[in-house]
N, C-alpha and C positions, 0 to 999 in steps of 0.2 A: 635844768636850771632850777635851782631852789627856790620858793616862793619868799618874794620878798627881795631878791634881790634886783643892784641895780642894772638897767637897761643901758644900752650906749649903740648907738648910730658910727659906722667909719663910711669915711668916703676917700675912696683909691684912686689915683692919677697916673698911670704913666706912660700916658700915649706923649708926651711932648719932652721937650730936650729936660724939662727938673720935672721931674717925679715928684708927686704931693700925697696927704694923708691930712685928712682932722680926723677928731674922736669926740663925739656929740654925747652927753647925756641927753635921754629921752624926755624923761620928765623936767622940766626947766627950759631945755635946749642950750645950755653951758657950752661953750666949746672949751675941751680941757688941755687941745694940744693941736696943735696945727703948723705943717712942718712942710718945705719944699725944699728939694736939694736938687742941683744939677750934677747928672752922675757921668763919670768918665769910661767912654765906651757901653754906656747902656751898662754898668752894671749893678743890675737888680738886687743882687745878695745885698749890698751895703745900706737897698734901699731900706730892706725887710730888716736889717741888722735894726735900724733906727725906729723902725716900727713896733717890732717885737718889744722893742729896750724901753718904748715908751708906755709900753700895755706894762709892763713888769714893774714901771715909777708907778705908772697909776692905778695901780691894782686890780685890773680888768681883765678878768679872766675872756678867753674865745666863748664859751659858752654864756657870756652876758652882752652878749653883739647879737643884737635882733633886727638888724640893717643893715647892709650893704649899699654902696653909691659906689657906680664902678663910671669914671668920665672916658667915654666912648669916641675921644679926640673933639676934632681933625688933628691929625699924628701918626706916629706909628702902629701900624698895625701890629707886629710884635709887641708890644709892650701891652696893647689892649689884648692880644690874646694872651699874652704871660700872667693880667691880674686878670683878667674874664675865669682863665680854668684856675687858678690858684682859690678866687672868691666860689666858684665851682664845688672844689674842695673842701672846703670849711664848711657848707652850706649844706652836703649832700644830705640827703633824709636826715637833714634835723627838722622837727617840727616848730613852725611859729617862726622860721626866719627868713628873711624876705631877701634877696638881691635884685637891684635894677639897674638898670644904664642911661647914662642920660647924659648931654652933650658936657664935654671938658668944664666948662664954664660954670653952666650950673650945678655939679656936681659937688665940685669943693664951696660952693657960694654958702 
């Protein structure tokens, strides 16, 4: 991450029937996009389709996400463990970037 640039906070939902996402600037606390869809058949790709598409309007590179918010139901187990190892993966030995879990509710709040 270059010095200087901007920070941004996401929080992932998809233990319950709509699937959610916002995208937090850190400094301010802006929310610049916040989106729930209910997906047919659990499927995930279309979730990530609308996720990715929204990092690409708002110019937020993956390597300017220094938060993760991962909502840990009550829901599907599947789907928490689909964004648990995904945020997993984004996250691995990067330094300075934080993932946690924390009930459905307050996650997206």
């Amino acid at each position: 991450m270059s010095i200087g640039s901007k920070k941004y906070y996401v929080a992932l939902d998809l233990s319950g029937p709509c699937s959610s996402f916002a995208l937090l600037e850190v400094d301010g606390g802006n929310v610049l996009e916040s989106k729930s869809m209910l997906l047919n058949n659990r499927n995930n790709f279309s979730f990530f389709n609308v996720f990715f598409s929204s990092l690409r309007e708002l110019n937020i590179e993956m390597t300017e996400i220094v938060e993760w918010f991962i909502g840990i139901g009550p829901g599907s187990f599947t789907g928490l463990r689909f964004v648990s190892a995904l945020v997993a993966g984004f996250t691995f030995q990067k330094e300075g970037v934080k993932a946690r879990t924390l009930p459905t509710a307050l996650a997206l709040a």
